[in-house]
N, C-alpha and C positions, 0 to 999 in steps of 0.2 A: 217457706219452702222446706224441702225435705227430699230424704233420702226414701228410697223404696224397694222390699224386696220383692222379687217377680217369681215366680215360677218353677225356675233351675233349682232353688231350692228346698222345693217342696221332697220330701222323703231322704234328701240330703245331710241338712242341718249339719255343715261343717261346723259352725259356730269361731270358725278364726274369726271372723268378725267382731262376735262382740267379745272377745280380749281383747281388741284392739280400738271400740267403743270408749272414749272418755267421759262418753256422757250419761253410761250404762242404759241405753236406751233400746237396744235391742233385745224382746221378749221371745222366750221358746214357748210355742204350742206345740201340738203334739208329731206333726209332717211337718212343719215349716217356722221360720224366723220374722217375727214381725218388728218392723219400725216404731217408738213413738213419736207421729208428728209434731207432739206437744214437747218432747223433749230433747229431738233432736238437732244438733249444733251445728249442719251443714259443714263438718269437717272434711268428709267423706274418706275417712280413714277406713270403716266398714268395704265399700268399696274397692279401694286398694287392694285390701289382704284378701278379697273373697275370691276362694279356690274355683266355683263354679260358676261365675261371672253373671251371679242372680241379683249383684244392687246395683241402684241406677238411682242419677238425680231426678228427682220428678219430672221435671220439661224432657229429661232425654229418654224416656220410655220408649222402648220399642211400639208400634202398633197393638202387636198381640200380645203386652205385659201391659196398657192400661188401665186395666180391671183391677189391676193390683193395689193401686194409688187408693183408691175408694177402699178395698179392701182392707190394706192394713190399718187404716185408719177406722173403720169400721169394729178389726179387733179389739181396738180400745175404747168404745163409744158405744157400742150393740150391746145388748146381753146375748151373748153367745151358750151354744148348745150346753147342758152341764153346769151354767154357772145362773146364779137366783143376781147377781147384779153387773152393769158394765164393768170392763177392769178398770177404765177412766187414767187419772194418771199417777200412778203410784210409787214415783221419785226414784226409780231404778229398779232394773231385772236382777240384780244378784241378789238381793236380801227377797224380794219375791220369789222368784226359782220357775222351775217348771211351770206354765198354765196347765198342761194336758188338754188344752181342747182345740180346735182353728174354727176359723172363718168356715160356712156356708161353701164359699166356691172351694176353698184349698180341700173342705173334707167331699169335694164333689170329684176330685180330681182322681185319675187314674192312681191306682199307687204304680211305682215303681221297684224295679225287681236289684 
């Protein structure tokens, strides 16, 4: 099980979250904050702190944020736009830093003003 971020986030990227990540598992692309499923610790401290109420425990996804579940796990498992291999699981976001790229659906999405 796992944490998930949805939508709200996209073009947002407070990032209070992962300050508040123990597990440093939350990754930045370039609109949006991905989860890794493989590393994350169901603390749900990410949750808590988030300003625009875009994480959710995986069973409690709204309807129209289930796309999201697939997706962010996707980020780390796909080869995504920009990059020659998956990110896979690379033992935390702070020593990696920015991706600069998202998901297929996040970079399908309206931007926001």
């Amino acid at each position: 099980m796992t944490y998930v971020i949805g939508s709200a986030c996209v073009d947002v990227v407070d990032k209070s979250c992962v300050q508040d990540c123990p597990a440093d598992c939350i990754y930045e692309g370039e609109r949006s904050l991905y989860i890794n499923p493989d590393e994350c610790v169901d603390c749900a401290a990410c949750a808590f702190i988030c300003k625009v109420d875009a994480i959710y425990f995986e069973t409690d996804l709204p309807e129209d944020q289930k796309q999201h579940l697939a997706d962010n796990a996707e980020f780390f498992t796909k080869i995504l736009p920009g990059r020659d291999a998956p990110l896979g699981t690379p033992g935390g976001a702070t020593a990696l830093g920015p991706v600069g790229v998202d998901t297929p659906l996040v970079s399908a999405m309206p931007r926001k003003h």
